[in-house]
C-alpha positions as CSV (number, residue, x, y, z in Angstrom):
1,X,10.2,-17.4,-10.4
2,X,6.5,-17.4,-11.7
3,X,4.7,-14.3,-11.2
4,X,0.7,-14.5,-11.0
5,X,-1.6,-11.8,-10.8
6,X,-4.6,-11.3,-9.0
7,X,-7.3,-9.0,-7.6
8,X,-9.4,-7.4,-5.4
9,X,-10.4,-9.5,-2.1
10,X,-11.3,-12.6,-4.1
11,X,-7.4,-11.9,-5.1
12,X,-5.9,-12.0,-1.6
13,X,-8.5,-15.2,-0.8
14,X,-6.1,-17.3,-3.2
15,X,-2.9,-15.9,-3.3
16,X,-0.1,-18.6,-2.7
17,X,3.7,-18.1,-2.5
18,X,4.8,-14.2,-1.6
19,X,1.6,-12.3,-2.0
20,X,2.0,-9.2,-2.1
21,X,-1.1,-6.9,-1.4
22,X,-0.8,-3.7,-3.4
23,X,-3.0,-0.5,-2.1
24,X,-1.6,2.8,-4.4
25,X,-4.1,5.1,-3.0
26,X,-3.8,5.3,-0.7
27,X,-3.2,2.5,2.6
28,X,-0.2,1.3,2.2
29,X,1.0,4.8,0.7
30,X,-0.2,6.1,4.0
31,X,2.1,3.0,5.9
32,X,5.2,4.2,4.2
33,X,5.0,7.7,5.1
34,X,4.2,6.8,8.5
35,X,6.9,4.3,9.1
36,X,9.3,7.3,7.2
37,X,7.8,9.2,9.9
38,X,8.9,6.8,12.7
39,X,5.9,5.3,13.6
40,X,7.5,2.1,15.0
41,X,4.8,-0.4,13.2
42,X,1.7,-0.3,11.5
43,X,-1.4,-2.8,12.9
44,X,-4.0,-3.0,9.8
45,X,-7.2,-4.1,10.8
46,X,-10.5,-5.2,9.0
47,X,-12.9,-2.8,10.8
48,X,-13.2,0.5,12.4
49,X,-14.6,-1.1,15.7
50,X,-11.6,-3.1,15.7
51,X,-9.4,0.0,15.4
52,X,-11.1,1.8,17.8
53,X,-10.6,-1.3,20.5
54,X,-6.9,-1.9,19.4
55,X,-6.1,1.7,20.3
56,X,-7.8,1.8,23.5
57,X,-5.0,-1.2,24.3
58,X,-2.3,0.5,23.2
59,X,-1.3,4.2,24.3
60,X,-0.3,7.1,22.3
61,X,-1.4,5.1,19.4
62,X,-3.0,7.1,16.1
63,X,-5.8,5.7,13.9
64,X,-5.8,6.3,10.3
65,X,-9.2,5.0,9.1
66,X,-12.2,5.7,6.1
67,X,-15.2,3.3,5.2
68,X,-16.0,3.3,1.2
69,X,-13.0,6.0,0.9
70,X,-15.3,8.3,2.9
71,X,-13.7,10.1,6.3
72,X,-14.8,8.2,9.7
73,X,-16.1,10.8,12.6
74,X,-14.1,10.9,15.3
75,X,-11.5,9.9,13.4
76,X,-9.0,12.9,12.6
77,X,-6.9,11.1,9.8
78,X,-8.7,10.0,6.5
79,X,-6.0,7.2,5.0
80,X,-4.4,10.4,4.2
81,X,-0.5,10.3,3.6
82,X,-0.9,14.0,3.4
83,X,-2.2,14.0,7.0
84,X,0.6,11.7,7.8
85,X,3.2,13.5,7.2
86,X,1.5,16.4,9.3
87,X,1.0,14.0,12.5
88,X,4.2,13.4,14.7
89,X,3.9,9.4,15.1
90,X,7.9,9.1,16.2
91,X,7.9,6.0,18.6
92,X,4.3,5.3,17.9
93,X,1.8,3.2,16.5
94,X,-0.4,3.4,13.9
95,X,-3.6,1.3,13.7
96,X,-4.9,1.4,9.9
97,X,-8.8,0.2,8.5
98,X,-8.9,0.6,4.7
99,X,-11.7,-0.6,2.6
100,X,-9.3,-2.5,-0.1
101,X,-5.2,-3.0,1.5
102,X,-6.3,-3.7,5.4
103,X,-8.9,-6.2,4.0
104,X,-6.5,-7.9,1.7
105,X,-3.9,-8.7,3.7
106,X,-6.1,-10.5,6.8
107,X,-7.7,-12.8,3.6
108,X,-4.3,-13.7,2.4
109,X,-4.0,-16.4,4.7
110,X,-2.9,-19.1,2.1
111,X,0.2,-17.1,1.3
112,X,3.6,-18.5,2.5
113,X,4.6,-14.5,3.2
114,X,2.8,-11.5,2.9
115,X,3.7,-7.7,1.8
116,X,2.2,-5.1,1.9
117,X,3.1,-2.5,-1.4
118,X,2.1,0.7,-3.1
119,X,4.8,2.8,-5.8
120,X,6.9,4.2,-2.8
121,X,8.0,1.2,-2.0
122,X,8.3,-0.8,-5.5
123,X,11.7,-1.2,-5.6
124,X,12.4,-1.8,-2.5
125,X,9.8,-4.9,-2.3
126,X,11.3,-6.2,-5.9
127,X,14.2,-6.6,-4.4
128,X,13.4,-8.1,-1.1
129,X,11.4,-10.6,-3.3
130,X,13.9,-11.3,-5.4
131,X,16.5,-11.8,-2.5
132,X,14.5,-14.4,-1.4
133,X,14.3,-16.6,-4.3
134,X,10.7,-17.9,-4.2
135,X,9.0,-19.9,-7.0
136,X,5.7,-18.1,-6.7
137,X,4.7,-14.2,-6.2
138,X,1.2,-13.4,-6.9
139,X,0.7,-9.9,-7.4
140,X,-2.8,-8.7,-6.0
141,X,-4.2,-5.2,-6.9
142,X,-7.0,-4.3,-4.4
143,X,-8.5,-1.9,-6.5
144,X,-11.2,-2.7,-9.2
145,X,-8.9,-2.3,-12.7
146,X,-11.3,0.2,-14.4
147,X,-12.1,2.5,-11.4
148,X,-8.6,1.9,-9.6
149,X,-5.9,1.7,-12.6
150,X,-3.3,2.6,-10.1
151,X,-3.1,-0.4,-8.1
152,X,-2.9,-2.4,-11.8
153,X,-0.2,0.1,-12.9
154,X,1.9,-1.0,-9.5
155,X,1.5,-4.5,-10.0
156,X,2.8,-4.3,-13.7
157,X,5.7,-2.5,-12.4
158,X,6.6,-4.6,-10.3
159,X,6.5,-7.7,-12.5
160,X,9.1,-5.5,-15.0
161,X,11.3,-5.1,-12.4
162,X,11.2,-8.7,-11.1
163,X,11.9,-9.6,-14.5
164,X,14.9,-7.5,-14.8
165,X,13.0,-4.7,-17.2
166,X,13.0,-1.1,-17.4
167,X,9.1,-0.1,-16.4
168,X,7.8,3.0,-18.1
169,X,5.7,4.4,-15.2
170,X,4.3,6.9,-17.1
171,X,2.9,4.5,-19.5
172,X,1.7,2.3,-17.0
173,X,0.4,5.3,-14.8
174,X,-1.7,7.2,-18.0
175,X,-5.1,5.1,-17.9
176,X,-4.9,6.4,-14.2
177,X,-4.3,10.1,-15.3
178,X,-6.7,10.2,-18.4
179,X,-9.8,9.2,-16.1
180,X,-12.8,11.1,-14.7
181,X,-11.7,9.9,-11.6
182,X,-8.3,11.9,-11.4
183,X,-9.5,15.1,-12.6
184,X,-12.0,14.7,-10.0
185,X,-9.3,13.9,-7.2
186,X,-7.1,16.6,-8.8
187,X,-9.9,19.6,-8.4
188,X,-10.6,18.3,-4.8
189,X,-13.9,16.6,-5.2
190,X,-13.3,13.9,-2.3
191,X,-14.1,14.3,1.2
192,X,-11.1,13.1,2.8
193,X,-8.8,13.3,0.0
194,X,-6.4,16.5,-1.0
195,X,-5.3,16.6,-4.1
196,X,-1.3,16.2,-2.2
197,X,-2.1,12.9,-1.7
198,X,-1.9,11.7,-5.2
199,X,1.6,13.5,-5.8
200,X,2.7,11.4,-2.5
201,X,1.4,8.0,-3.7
202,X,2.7,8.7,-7.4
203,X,6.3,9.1,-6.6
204,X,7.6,5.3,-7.5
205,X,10.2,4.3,-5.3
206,X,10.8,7.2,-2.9
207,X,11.8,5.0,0.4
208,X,14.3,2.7,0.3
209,X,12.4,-0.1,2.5
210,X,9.8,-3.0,1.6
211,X,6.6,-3.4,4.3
212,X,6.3,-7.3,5.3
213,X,2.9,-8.0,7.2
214,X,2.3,-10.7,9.2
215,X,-0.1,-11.5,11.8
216,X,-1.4,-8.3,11.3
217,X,1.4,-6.1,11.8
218,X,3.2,-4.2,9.1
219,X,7.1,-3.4,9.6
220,X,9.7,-1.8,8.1
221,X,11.9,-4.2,6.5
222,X,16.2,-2.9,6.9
223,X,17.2,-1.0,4.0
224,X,18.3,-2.6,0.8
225,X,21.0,-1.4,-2.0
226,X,18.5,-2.8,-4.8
227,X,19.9,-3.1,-8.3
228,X,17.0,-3.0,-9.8
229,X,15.9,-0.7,-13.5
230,X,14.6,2.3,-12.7
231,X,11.4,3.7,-14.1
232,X,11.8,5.6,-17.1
């Protein structure tokens, strides 16, 4: 298996073999919670118009939605997992427009398969990749590297544990919790943003289930018994 790494949307443009589309914090944090929660798939979606005319189509549907990270009117959840977990989405769908993850995985088109991932689900996508046996993942962290270390950090650990390592997440994690940007997330500062939502994204591996997207839809993949390291 050769593992490449990529980025941001020019990333997902040329990702070949398994791509997998890594959004930390917080969309496809915010797709795991939801499909925890029972929602019975995620649609992502490139823009909030889109969203807004998808869920007109389909009833009882919930849109989780922000433009720039910012909070969209009208639209009650943020790409919050924190607002997630407080909305009652059993037998639903959720319709998702993020500014990095939703846009990443409609421009990974020349990608033989396509997952979506954030730490919640690390494990569990390691080892449905590794099941597989493919000759190629490319590993593509949405988020700019110096302003977004998180979505770096997740795409490192999942190369250790394809590669049969033990990851140190707190390692990996620390250029993440030693910015500007985290203290400010931590005190609050973000419209749209409670500080619970970074102790949600930042617990690696908490659901046992890896997020295949295709065509637009995001699913929950049957559980695995992974033998895979664990962080350390």
């Amino acid at each position: 298996m050769r593992i490449r790494h990529a980025g941001g949307q020019a990333g997902a443009r040329t990702a070949q073999g398994v791509a997998v589309i890594i959004d930390v914090l917080r969309a496809f944090t915010v797709s795991a919670y939801a499909l925890d929660g029972g929602a019975k798939q995620c649609l992502l979606v490139s823009t909030v118009e889109q969203a807004w005319e998808l869920s007109a189509q389909i009833p009882g549907s919930v849109i989780s939605a922000e433009v720039d990270g910012l909070p969209v009117a009208g639209i009650e959840i943020s790409n919050s997992p924190t607002q997630i977990r407080q909305a009652d989405l059993r037998g639903r769908t959720l319709i998702q427009r993020s500014s990095a993850g939703t846009q990443g995985t409609a421009l990974a088109i020349a990608a033989d398969r396509v997952y979506a991932a954030s730490l919640v689900v690390a494990s569990a996508t390691a080892w449905a990749i590794a099941n597989s046996n493919p000759t190629l993942v490319t590993l593509v962290a949405m988020g700019d590297p110096d302003g977004h270390p998180e979505d770096r950090a997740c795409a490192l650990y999942l190369e250790q544990l394809l590669e049969g390592c033990t990851p140190n997440l707190v390692q990996l994690l620390d250029p993440l919790r030693t910015s500007d940007r985290y203290r400010g997330l931590v005190a609050g500062e973000m419209p749209g943003f409670p500080p619970t939502d970074l102790d949600l994204a930042l617990l690696a591996d908490r659901f046992d289930f890896a997020m295949p997207v295709s065509h637009g839809r995001l699913r929950r993949e049957p559980p695995r018994s992974p033998d895979l390291p664990s962080a350390v």
